[in-house]
C-alpha positions in Angstrom: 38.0 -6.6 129.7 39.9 -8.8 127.9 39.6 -10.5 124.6 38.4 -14.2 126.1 35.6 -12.6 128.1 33.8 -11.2 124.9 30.3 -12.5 123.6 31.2 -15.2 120.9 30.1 -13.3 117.9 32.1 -10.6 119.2 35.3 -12.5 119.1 34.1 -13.9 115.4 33.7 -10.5 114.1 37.1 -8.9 115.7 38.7 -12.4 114.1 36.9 -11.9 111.3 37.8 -8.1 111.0 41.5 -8.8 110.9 41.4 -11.0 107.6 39.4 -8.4 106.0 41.4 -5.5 106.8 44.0 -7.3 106.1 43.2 -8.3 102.5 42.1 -4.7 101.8 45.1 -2.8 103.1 47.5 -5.6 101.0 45.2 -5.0 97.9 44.0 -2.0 97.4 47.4 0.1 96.9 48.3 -2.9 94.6 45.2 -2.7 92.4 45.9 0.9 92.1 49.0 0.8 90.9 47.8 -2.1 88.6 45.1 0.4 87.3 47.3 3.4 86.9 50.1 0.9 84.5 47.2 -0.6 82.6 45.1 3.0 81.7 47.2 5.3 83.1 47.0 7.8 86.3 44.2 9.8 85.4 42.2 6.8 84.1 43.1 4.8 87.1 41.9 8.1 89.5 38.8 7.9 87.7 38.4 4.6 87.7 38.7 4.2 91.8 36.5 7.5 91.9 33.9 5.2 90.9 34.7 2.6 93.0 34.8 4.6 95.9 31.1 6.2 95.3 29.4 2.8 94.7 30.4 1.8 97.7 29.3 4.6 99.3 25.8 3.5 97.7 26.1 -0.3 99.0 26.9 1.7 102.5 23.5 3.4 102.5 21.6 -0.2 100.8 23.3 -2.3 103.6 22.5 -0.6 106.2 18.5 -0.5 105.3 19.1 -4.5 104.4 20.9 -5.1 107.7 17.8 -3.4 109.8 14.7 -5.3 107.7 16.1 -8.4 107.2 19.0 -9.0 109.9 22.6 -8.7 110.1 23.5 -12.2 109.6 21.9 -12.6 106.3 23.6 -9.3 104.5 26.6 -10.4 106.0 26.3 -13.4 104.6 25.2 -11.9 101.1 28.2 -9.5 101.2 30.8 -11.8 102.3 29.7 -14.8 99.4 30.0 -12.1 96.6 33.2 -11.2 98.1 34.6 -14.4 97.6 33.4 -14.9 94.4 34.9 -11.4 93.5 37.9 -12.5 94.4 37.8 -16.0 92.5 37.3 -14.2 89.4 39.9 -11.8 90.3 42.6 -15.2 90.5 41.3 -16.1 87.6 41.4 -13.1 84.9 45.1 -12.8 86.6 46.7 -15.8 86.2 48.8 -17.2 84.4 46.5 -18.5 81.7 44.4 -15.6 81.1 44.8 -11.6 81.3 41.8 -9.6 81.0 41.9 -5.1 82.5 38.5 -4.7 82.2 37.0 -7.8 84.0 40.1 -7.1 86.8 37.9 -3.9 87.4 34.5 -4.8 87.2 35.4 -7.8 89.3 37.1 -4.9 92.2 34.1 -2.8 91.6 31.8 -6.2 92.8 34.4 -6.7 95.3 34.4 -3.2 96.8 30.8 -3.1 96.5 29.5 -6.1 98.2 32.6 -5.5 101.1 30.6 -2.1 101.3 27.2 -3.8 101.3 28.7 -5.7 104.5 30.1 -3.4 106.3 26.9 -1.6 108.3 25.9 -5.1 109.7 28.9 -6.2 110.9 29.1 -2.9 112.3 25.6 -2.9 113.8 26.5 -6.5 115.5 29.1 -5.3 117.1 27.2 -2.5 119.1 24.3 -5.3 119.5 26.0 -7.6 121.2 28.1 -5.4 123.3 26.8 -3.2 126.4 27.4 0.4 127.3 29.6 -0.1 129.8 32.1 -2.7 127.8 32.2 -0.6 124.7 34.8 1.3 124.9 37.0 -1.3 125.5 35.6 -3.5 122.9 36.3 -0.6 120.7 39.8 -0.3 121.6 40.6 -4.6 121.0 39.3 -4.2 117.7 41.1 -1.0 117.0 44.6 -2.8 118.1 43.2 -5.7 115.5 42.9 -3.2 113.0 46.3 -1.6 113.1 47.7 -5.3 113.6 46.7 -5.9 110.0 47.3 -2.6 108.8 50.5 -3.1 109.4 50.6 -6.4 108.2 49.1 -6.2 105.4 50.9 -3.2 103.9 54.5 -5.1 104.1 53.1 -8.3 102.6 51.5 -6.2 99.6 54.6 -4.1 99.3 56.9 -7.3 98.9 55.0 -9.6 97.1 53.3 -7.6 94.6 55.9 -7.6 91.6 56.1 -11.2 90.6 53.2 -12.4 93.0 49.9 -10.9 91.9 48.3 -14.0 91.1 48.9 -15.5 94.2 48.2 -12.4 96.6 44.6 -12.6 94.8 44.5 -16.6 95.0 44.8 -16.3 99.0 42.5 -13.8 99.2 40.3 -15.5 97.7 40.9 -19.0 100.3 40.6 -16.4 103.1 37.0 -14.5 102.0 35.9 -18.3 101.4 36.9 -19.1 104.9 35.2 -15.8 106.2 32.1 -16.6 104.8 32.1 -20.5 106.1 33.0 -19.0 109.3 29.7 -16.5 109.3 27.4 -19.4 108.0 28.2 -22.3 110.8 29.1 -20.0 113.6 27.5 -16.4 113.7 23.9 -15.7 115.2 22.0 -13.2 114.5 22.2 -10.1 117.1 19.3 -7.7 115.6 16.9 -6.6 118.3 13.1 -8.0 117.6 11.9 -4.4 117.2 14.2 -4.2 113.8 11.7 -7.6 111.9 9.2 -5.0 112.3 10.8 -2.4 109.8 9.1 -1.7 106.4 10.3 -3.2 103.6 10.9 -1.3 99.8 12.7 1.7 97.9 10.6 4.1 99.8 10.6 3.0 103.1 14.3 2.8 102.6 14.6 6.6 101.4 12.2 7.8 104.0 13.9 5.9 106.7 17.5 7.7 105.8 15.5 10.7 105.3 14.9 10.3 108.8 18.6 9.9 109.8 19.3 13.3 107.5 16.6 15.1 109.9 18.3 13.7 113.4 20.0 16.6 114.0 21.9 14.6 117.6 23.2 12.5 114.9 24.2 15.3 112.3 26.6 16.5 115.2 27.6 13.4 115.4 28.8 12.9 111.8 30.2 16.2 111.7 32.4 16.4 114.7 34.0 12.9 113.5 34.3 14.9 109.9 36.0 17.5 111.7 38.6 14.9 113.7 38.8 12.7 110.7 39.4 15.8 108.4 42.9 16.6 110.1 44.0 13.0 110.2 43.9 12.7 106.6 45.9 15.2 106.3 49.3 12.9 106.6 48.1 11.6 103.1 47.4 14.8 101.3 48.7 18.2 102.4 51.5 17.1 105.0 52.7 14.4 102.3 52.8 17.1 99.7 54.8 19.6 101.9 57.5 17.1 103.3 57.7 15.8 99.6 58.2 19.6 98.4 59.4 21.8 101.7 61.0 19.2 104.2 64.9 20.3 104.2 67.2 17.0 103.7 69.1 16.5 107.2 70.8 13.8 109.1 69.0 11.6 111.7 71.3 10.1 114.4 70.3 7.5 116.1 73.6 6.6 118.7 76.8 5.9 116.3 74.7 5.7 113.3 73.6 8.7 110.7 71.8 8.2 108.0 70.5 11.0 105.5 66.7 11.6 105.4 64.5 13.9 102.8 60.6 14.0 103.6 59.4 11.2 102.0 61.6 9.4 104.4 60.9 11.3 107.3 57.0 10.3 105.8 57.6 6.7 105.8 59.1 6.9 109.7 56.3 8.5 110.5 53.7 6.6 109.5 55.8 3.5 110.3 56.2 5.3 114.2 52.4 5.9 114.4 51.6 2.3 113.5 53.8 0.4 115.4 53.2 2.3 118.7 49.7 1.5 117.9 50.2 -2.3 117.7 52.8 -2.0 120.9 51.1 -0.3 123.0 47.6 -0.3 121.8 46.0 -2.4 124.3 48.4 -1.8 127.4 47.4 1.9 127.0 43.7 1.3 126.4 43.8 -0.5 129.9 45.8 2.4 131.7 42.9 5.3 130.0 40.2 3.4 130.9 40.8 4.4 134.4 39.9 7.7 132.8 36.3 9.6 132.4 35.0 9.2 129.0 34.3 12.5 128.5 38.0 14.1 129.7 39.9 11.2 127.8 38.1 12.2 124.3 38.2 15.9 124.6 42.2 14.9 126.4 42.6 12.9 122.9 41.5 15.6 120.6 43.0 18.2 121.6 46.6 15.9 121.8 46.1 14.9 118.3 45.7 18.2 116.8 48.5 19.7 118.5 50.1 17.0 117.1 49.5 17.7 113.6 49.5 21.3 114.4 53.7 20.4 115.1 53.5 18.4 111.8 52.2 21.0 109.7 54.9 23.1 111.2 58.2 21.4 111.9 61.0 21.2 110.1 63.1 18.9 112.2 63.2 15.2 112.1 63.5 14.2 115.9 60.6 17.1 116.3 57.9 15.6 113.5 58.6 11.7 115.2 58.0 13.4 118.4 54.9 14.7 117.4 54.4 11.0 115.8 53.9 9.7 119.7 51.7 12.3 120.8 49.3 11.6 117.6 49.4 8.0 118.2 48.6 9.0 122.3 46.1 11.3 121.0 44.5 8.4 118.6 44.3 6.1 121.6 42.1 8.4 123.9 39.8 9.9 121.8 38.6 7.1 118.9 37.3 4.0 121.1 35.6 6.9 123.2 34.4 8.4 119.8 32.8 5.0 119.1 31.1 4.2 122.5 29.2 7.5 121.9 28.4 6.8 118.5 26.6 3.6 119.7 25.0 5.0 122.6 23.0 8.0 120.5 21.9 6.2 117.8 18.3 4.2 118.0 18.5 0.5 118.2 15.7 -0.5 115.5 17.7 1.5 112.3 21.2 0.8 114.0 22.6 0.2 110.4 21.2 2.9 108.9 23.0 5.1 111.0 25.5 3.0 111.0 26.0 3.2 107.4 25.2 7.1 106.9 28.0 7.9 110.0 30.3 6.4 107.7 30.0 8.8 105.4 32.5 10.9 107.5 35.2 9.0 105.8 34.2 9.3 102.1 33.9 13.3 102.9 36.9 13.7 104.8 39.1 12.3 101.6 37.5 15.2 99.8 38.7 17.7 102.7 41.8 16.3 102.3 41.9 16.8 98.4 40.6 20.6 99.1 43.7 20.9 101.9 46.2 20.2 99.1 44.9 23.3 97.1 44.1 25.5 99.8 48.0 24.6 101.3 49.2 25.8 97.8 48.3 29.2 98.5 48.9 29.7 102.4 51.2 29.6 104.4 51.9 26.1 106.7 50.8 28.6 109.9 47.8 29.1 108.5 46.6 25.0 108.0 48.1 24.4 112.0 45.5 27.3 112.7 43.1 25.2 110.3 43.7 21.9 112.1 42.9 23.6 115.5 39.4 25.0 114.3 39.0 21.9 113.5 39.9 20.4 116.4 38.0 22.9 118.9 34.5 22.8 116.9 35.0 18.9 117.2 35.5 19.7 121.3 32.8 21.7 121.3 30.1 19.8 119.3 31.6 16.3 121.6 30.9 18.6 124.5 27.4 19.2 123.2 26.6 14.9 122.6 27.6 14.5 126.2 25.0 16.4 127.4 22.3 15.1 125.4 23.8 11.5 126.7 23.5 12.5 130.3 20.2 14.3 130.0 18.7 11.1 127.7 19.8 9.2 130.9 18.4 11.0 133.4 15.0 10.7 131.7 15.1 7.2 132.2 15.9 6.2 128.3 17.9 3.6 127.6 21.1 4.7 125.8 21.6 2.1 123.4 18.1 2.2 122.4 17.4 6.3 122.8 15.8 7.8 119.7 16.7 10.6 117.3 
């Protein structure tokens, strides 16, 4: 499937997705920094602590907003207090006026509303797609993502000393443009079923109480925990041990040597990882979709944690960006395939709900990630490899697990998209 044979909102929201992404990957590093010279590291850690749980919060609010009252409307909410986040954020930063505190409660409201957002748009993308197109929907939109990853990291890491004021001015322009864009051209995708929802604090609780209780979708949630728990590991442990362990060597690349440590050899990596991504993101999505769903994610996993496994491990530069390319080929199996299942097991009329509570993944996997750094102070490097493959095989195994459920929900007849907890 390619891009121009998408529904329209589709093609908005993958659009869409890349200025967002974009604007967060550029900023968010820079307003850290920007926190941690104003107050301080340990202030500034604090300070995006909170961030980070509030929008956890807006997650869980968005996605109970997103199933009463539509996903255009909360996207429309979200992306209008995004913009005028980012207006104020020009404005206490220019050259006229200074202000740390309004900076941060103007990111918190930022951050928040992004987060408040997030579920529907989401939600509309499994709403508008079908079963069979999913996956690679899922894999155009992770391409997009890496695009402006990629992107958006070199333009923030050029332009933020001298240009702070005018990174935030054209985010600003661009969240303005977002939201004109999901006014005058965006329909609403929600399924009639989802007016029908209750409305309220307590319906809202109750209805995520429900989600807690669907134990499909707690398997769900913690085999990505488990797969998303060794990826972070390139920025925690592994960081800290090629910082610390990673012996200083020369690379050669043909006539040319240059000297390398482990925060270089960190750099190459995630510089390899990304740009294989964006090169051959699509052109390999094509070539595995030839694949079975199920063998290309349990393929994937399995790839990827043997290549962190070599990460955790090596101690050779040619070895680790080696192990960069079968990450990146492990990445590009398993995580559109990860997402197609995710859509098809969870029920269409609280989509953002669940939606919003899978996401939660992330949020806990940063914490597995801090615990790594601890745990990796004690142990040896052999010992986290071992970790990363538990990881890796319970993720296999609880995958394995969702399959079944998938055929056997399909079998009886019931919908996929639409098949209850």
């Amino acid at each position: 499937m390619s891009f121009r044979e998408l529904h329209r909102n589709l093609k908005l929201r993958i659009g869409v997705g890349f200025f967002q992404r974009f604007f967060d990957i550029m900023l968010v590093p820079l307003m850290v920094i920007h926190f941690s010279r104003l107050y301080g590291p340990a202030t500034a850690g604090l300070m995006t602590l909170v961030v980070a749980v509030a929008t956890v919060g807006c997650n869980l609010v968005g996605g109970h907003l997103s199933d009463v009252y539509g996903r255009r409307r909360v996207l429309m909410a979200g992306e209008i207090g995004v913009f005028l986040s980012y207006v104020g954020l020009a404005l206490v930063n220019s050259p006229l006026l200074h202000s740390g505190p309004a900076t941060y409660a103007l990111y918190l409201s930022a951050a928040c509303m992004a987060g408040l957002a997030l579920p529907a748009n989401e939600a509309m993308i499994v709403d508008v797609s079908t079963p069979e197109s999913r996956t690679a929907v899922y894999t155009i939109n992770y391409w997009v993502i890496n695009v402006a990853f990629m992107l958006g990291s070199l333009v923030g890491g050029f332009f933020y000393e001298g240009y702070f004021f005018q990174l935030l001015t054209a985010a600003a322009i661009a969240t303005g443009g977002i939201f004109l864009v999901t006014f005058l051209a965006l329909s609403e995708t929600a399924p009639p079923e989802a007016a029908r929802n209750p409305r309220g604090v307590r319906p809202a609780l109750r209805g995520y109480l429900t989600v807690a209780r669907d134990r499909v979708f707690l398997r769900l949630v913690l085999a990505a925990l488990l797969v998303w728990s060794v990826e972070v590991q390139i920025s925690s442990y592994l960081a800290v041990r090629l910082g610390s362990d990673f012996p200083e060597q020369q690379l050669a690349l043909g006539f040319w040597q240059v000297t390398v440590d482990g925060v270089n050899v960190l750099g190459i990596l995630r510089a390899v990882n990304t740009l294989l991504v964006v090169i051959c993101g699509l052109w390999v999505g094509k070539l595995l979709g030839r694949l079975d769903e199920r063998l290309r994610l349990v393929a994937g996993v399995v790839i990827f944690t043997a290549g962190y496994m070599a990460w955790a491990l090596g101690d050779n530069a040619w070895l680790m960006i080696t192990a960069a390319v079968v990450v990146t080929l492990g990445e590009l199996m398993n995580q559109p395939v990860n997402q197609t299942l995710v859509a098809a097991l969870v029920p269409a009329d609280a989509r953002t709900k669940y939606m919003a509570a899978y996401g939660l993944h992330v949020r806990l996997g940063y914490m597995v990630g801090s615990l790594s750094v601890i745990l990796g102070s004690v142990v040896d490097s052999w010992v986290m490899a071992l970790l990363y493959a538990a990881f890796g095989a319970a993720a296999i195994l609880l995958y394995l697990q969702l399959f079944r459920i998938q055929d056997a929900r399909a079998a009886a007849g019931q919908p996929k998209a639409e098949a209850g907890a």
